[in-house]
C-alpha positions as CSV (number, residue, x, y, z in Angstrom):
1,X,-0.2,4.6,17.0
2,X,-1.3,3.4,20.2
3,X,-4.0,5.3,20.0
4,X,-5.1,3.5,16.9
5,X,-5.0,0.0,18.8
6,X,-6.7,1.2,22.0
7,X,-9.7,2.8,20.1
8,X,-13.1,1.6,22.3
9,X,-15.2,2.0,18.3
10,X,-17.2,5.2,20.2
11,X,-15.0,7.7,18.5
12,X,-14.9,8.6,14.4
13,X,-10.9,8.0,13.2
14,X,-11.0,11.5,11.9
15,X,-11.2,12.9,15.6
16,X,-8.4,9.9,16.8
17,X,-6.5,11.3,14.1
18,X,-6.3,14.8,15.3
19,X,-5.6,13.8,18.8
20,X,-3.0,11.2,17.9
21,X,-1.4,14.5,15.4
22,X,-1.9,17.5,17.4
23,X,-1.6,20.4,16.8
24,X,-0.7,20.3,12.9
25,X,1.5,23.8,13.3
26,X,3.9,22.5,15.2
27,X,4.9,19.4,12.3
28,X,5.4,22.3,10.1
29,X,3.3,21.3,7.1
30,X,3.6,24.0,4.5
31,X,1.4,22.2,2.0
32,X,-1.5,20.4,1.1
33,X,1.2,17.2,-0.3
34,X,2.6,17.2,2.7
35,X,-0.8,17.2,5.1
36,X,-2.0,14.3,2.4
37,X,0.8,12.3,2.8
38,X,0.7,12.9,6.4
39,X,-3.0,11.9,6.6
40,X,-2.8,8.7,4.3
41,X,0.0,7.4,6.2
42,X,-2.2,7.7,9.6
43,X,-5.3,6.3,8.0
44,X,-3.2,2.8,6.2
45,X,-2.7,2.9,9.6
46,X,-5.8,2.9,11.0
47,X,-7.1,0.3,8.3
48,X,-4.3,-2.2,8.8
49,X,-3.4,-2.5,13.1
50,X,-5.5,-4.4,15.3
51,X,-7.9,-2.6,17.5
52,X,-9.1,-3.5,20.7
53,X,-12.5,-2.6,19.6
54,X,-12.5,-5.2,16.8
55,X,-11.4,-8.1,19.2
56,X,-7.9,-7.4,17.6
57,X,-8.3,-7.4,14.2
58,X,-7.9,-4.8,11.7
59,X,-11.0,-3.3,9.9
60,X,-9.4,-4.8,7.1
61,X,-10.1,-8.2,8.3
62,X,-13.6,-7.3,9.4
């Protein structure tokens, strides 16, 4: 999730997400469930950790 924190607000979360995920064959999803779950997790993430970007808040404070 460092990633997430050290975001410089130039880059769209979907991209930051598939960096921060790689390559999603090697995590051996075999379903759409799992890729959702997978993908909701990341983006609570996203909404609720402080970002450089933001002057260290969370978009949820914003």
């Amino acid at each position: 999730m460092f990633d997430i924190a050290h975001e410089d607000g130039k880059i769209m979360p979907t991209e930051l997400m598939k960096r921060s995920l790689g390559d999603l064959e090697e995590t051996r999803v075999s379903t759409v469930e799992d890729l959702d779950e997978i993908l909701g997790v990341w983006m609570a993430a996203w909404n609720v950790m402080p970002h450089d970007a933001l002057g260290g808040r969370a978009p949820v404070e914003s």
